[in-house]
N, C-alpha and C positions, 0 to 999 in steps of 0.2 A: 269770398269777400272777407271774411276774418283773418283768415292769414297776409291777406295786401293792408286788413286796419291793422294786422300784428305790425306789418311793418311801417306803416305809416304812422306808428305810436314810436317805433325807433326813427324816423326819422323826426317824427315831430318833437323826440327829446332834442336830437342834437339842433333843429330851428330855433323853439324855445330858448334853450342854452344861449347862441347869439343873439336869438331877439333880447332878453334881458340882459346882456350883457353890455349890446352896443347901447339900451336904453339907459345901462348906467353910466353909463361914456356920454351920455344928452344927445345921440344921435337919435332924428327925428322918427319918431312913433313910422311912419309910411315906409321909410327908408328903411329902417331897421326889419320892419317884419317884411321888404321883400328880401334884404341879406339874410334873413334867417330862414324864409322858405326854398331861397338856392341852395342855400347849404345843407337842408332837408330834403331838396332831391338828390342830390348824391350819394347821400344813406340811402335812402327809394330803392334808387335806381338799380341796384345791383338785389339787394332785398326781394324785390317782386320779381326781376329776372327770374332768378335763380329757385326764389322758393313759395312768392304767391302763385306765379304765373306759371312756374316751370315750364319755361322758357331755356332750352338746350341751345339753340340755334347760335351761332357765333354772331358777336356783337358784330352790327355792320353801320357805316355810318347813319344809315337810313334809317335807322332805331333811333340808335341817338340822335338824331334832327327831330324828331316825334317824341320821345322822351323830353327834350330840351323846348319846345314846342308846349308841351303840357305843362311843365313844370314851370316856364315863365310867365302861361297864363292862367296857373295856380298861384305866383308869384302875386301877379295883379292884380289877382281877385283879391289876395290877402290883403294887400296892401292897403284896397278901397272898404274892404269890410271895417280893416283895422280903424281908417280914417275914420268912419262912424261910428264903429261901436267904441274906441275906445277913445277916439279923441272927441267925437261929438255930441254920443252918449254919456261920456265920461264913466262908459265900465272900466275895473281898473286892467292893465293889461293882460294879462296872465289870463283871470277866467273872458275876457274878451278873447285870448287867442285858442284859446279850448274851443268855446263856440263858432268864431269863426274857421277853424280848421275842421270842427267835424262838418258843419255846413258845404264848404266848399268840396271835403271827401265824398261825402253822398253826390253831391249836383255836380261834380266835375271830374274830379281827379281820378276816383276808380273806374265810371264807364271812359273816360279818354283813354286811362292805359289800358285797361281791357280793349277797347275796340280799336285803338291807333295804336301801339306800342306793342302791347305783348299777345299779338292777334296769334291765333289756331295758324300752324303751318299750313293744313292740310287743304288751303284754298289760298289763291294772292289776296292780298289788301282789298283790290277792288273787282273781284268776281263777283260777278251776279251770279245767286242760287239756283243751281239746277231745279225743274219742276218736282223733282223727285225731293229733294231739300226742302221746297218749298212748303209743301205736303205737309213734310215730317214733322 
């Protein structure tokens, strides 16, 4: 789990990064931080591949529908937190988008790509546990 927050702190620069950017550009608070949490799954996405998940397996598209799948509705989530904490609440954004990204990482993002995305080879997606597994 530190090495997927290691890189969910690089993605979350480069989100950040756009979310403030486009907010200096006056584009809307909601809009902006879901443009800026897509563009923080694509720093993610190769990130936990390769080095939370160690994940060797070749990229297939079925990953990425499940990657893309998470990330959108990481997206969404951001986007509804933001609308409250930062537009309703009126925290200003930046530490609004801190607490909402670690929020959403615990309760969403890391068990999704743990258990949809970057799953253990060593059984398909949806195998039921042998008894002997079950045990263990």
């Amino acid at each position: 789990m530190v090495v997927a927050g290691m890189s969910g702190v690089m993605g979350t620069a480069a989100d950040v990064v756009v979310l403030m950017l486009l907010v200096q550009l006056a584009v809307a608070i909601p809009v902006a931080a879901f443009l800026g949490s897509a563009a923080g799954a694509f720093v993610c996405f190769g990130m936990n591949k390769y080095v939370a998940f160690r994940d060797r397996s070749p990229i297939t598209f079925e990953q990425v529908g499940r990657f893309a799948f998470v990330a959108l509705t990481t997206a969404i989530a951001m986007a509804v937190m933001m609308k409250l904490v930062a537009v309703e609440l009126g925290v200003p954004v930046f530490p609004a988008k801190l607490l909402c990204a670690a929020i959403v990482f615990f309760a969403w993002t890391y068990p999704a790509q743990r258990r949809l995305v970057f799953t253990r080879r060593s059984r398909p997606l949806h195998a039921e546990p042998s008894a002997a597994q079950s045990l263990a």
